[in-house]
DRENMARTOR-988669 format. One record per residue (C-alpha): residue in three letters; x, y, z. Coordinates in steps of 0.2 Angstrom, whole numbers, plus 5000, padded with zeros to 4 digits. Layout:
// DRENMARTOR-988669
AlaXYZ/...
// end
This chain:
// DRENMARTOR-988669
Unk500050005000/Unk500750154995/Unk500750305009/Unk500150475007/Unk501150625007/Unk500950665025/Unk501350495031/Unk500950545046/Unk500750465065/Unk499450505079/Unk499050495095/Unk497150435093/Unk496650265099/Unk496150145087/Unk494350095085/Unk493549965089/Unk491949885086/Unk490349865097/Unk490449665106/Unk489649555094/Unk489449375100/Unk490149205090/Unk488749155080/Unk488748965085/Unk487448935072/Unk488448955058/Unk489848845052/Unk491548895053/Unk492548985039/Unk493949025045/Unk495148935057/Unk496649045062/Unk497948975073/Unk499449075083/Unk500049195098/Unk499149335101/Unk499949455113/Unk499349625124/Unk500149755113/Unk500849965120/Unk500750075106/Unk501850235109/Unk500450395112/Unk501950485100/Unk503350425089/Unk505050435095/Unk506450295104/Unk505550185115/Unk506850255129/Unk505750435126/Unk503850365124/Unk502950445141/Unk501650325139/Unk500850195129/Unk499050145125/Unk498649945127/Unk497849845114/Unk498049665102/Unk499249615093/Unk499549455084/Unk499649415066/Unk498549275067/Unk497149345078/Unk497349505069/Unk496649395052/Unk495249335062/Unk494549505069/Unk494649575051/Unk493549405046/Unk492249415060/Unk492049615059/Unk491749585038/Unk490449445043/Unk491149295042/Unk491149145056/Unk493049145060/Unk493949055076/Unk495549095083/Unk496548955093/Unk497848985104/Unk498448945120/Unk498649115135/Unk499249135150/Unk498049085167/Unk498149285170/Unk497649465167/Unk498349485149/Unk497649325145/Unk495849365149/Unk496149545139/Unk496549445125/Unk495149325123/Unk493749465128/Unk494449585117/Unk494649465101/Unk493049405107/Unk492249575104/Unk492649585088/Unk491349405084/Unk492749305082/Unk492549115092/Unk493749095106/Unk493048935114/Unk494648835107/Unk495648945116/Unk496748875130/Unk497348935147/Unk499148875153/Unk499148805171/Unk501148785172/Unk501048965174/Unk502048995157/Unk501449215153/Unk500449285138/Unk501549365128/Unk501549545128/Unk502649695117/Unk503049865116/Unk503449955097/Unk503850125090/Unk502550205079/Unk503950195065/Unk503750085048/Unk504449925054/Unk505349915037/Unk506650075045/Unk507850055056/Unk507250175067/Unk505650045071/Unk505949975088/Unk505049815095/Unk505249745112/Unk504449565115/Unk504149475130/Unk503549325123/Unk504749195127/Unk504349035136/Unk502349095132/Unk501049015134/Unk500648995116/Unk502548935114/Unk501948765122/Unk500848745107/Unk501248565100/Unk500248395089/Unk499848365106/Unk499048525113/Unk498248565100/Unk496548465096/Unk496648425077/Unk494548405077/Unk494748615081/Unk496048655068/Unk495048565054/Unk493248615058/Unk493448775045/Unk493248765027/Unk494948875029/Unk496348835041/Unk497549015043/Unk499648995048/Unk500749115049/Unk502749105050/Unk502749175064/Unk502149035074/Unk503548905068/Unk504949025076/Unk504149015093/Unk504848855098/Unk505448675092/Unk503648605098/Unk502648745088/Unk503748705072/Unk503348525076/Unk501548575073/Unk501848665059/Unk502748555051/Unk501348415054/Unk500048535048/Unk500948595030/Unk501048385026/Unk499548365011/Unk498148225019/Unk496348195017/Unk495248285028/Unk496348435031/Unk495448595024/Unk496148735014/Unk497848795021/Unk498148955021/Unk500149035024/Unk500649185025/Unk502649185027/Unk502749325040/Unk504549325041/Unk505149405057/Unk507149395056/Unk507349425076/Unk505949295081/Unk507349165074/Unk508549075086/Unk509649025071/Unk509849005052/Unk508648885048/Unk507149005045/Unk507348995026/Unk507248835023/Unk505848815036/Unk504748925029/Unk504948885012/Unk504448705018/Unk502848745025/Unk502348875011/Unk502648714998/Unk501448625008/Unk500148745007/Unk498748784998/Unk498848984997/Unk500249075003/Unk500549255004/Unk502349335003/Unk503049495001/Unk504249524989/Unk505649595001/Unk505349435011/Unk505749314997/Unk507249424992/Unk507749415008/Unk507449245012/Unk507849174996/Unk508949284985/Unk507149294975/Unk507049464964/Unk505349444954/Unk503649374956/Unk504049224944/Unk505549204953/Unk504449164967/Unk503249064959/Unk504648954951/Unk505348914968/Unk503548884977/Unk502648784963/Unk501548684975/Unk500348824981/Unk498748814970/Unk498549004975/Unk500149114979/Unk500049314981/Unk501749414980/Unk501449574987/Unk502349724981/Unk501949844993/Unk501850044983/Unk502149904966/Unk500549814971/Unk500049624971/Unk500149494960/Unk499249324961/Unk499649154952/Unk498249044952/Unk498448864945/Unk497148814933/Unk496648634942/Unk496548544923/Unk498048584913/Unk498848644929/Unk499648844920/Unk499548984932/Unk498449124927/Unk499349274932/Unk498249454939/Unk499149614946/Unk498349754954/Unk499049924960/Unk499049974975/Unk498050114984/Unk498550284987/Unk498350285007/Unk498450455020/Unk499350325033/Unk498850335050/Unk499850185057/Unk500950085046/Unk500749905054/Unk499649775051/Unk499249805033/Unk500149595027/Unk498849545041/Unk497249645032/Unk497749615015/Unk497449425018/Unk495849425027/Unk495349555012/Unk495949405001/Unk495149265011/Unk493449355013/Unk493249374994/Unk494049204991/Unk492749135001/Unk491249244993/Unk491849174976/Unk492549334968/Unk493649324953/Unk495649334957/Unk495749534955/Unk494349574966/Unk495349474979/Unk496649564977/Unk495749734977/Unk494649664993/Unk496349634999/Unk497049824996/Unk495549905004/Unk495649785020/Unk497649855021/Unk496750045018/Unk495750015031/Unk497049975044/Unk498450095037/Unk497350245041/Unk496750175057/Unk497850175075/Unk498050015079/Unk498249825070/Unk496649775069/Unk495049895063/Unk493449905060/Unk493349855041/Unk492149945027/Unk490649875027/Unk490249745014/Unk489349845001/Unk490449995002/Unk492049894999/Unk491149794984/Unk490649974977/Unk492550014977/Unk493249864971/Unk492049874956/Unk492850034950/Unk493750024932/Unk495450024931/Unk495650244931/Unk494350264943/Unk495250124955/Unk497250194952/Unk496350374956/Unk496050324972/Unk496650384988/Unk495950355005/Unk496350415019/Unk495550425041/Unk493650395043/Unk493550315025/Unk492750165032/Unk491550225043/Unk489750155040/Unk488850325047/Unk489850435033/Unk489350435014/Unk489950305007/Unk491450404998/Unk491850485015/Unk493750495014/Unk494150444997/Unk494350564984/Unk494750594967/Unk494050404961/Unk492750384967/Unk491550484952/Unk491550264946/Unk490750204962/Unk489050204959/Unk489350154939/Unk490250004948/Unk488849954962/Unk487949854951/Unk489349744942/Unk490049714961/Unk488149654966/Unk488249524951/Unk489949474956/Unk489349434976/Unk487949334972/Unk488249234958/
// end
């Protein structure tokens, strides 16, 4: 996603939505497994040694995939393991409100902590971005084949990883591992390769990620993560050395995305790129979380590979111009209208704070494109329900 001019940072503290309850009625989509923590968010920018203060919220790449899901409407679960304490219960009420099942979550009795971290309000890509976990010896690092019910972890039609989750300990990659093998029964398996160089005890994070990405069945991974991982420099670079994946996403962040998605018959990739959005950013974290929940909420819905990827774009929007790592998403019918726009319309875009907000016009906060948005409601209509 590409920033706006400003690039600028606040002190606000992100939304959240009202409490909605789990739906049990409804059968699971969405399975996300993996450590969420309590996360501090500096109230300015500046060396973690000079924040005054810091605002407490949720962190977690996984659970951050699974808010996003619940608050567009679909059934999601987020499995974990927490601590027996304070942070814990934060965590499981506070993902909770967003819709999103917990009831799979466990609670640690050998009194092993939830995780919890500090960051700066800088671009995690800089130098100048500072993160200070307290997450070893978690609970969630005890996560292993046997702590982990596989009746749970298979009772979505989607089953979300992150990379992340394999660097926690030798028993979490032992889950991993067992997960990424190709059996019957297992549902869709979603990876994103979330690398995260200082989460790594040792060199093997190449070779281990690249493993579990070829036994998966869409995986998402930024281009600087397979350059940096894999001395990889284009998309078909990428594609080449993770042929297995019937869906892969490269993500390009300013460049865009670009999907590869393998035609089940004669087995040829068709290959779709779409530009990124011009964004005002608020916050420049979270967006690799809410561009896969974009892409797994229209995946699930049926939509065509570019209005993934543009579903995908807009959930990132909506969390770049938002405080925190998790938002409350556009509704539904303002995101179709926007994805729907042609090819000018959607490049003249820019969004910026408030854009999603159900109780402004529908435009509110996006300018410049959105003259296409109504021509576009109708074709998105089509689209959803067919």
């Amino acid at each position: 996603m590409s920033p706006g001019a400003s690039g600028r940072q606040t002190n606000e503290e992100p939304r959240v939505p009202a409490p909605v309850a789990a739906d049990p009625t409804r059968p699971t989509e969405v399975v996300c497994l993996g450590e969420s923590m309590v996360t501090f968010l500096p109230s300015h920018p500046g060396r973690l040694a000079d924040v005054p203060a810091f605002t407490r919220t949720i962190g977690g790449a996984e659970s951050n995939v699974a808010c996003a899901l619940a608050a567009a409407g679909h059934p999601v679960k987020w499995i974990s393991r927490v601590g027996a304490d304070g942070f814990g219960d934060h965590l499981v009420e506070a993902i909770g409100a967003y819709g999103v099942d917990t009831s799979a979550v466990r609670r640690d009795a050998d009194g092993r902590p939830t995780g919890i971290y500090f960051r700066t309000a800088t671009d995690r890509s800089t130098t100048a971005h500072e993160v200070a976990y307290y997450r070893a010896g978690s609970a969630a690092s005890a996560m292993s084949p046997d702590t982990m019910d596989r009746a749970d972890l298979f009772s979505g039609r989607v089953l979300h990883l992150s990379g992340i989750t394999a660097a926690l300990s030798d028993d979490c990659l032992a889950l991993m591992r067992e997960l990424a093998e190709r059996g019957t029964g297992r549902p869709l398996l979603s990876f994103d390769v979330n690398h995260r160089p200082a989460l790594w005890r040792d060199d093997s994070g190449p070779a281990v990620l690249r493993a579990v990405a070829r036994g998966a069945d869409l995986v998402f991974v930024g281009d600087d993560e397979a350059a940096q991982l894999w001395d990889l420099h284009s998309p078909q670079a990428i594609r080449a050395a993770l042929p297995e994946p019937a869906v892969l996403v490269v993500k390009a962040g300013a460049d865009g995305a670009t999907a590869f998605v393998r035609d089940e018959e004669d087995g040829a990739d068709t290959v779709t790129s779409v530009p990124a959005l011009a964004v005002d950013v608020v916050a420049p974290v979270g967006a690799g979380d809410a561009f896969a929940a974009g892409f797994l909420s229209a995946t699930l819905r049926g939509l065509p590979t570019g209005a993934r990827l543009r579903h995908g774009h807009l959930m990132a929007a909506a969390v770049l111009t938002d405080a925190g790592d998790v938002c409350v998403p556009p509704a539904r019918a303002h995101a179709d209208r926007l994805a729907a726009l042609d090819d000018a319309a959607w490049g003249a875009l820019r969004l910026g704070p408030g854009w999603t907000s159900e109780a402004t016009d529908r435009t509110a906060g996006a300018t410049d494109g959105t003259a296409g948005a109504t021509d576009g409601a109708a074709s998105a209509q089509a689209v959803a329900t067919s």
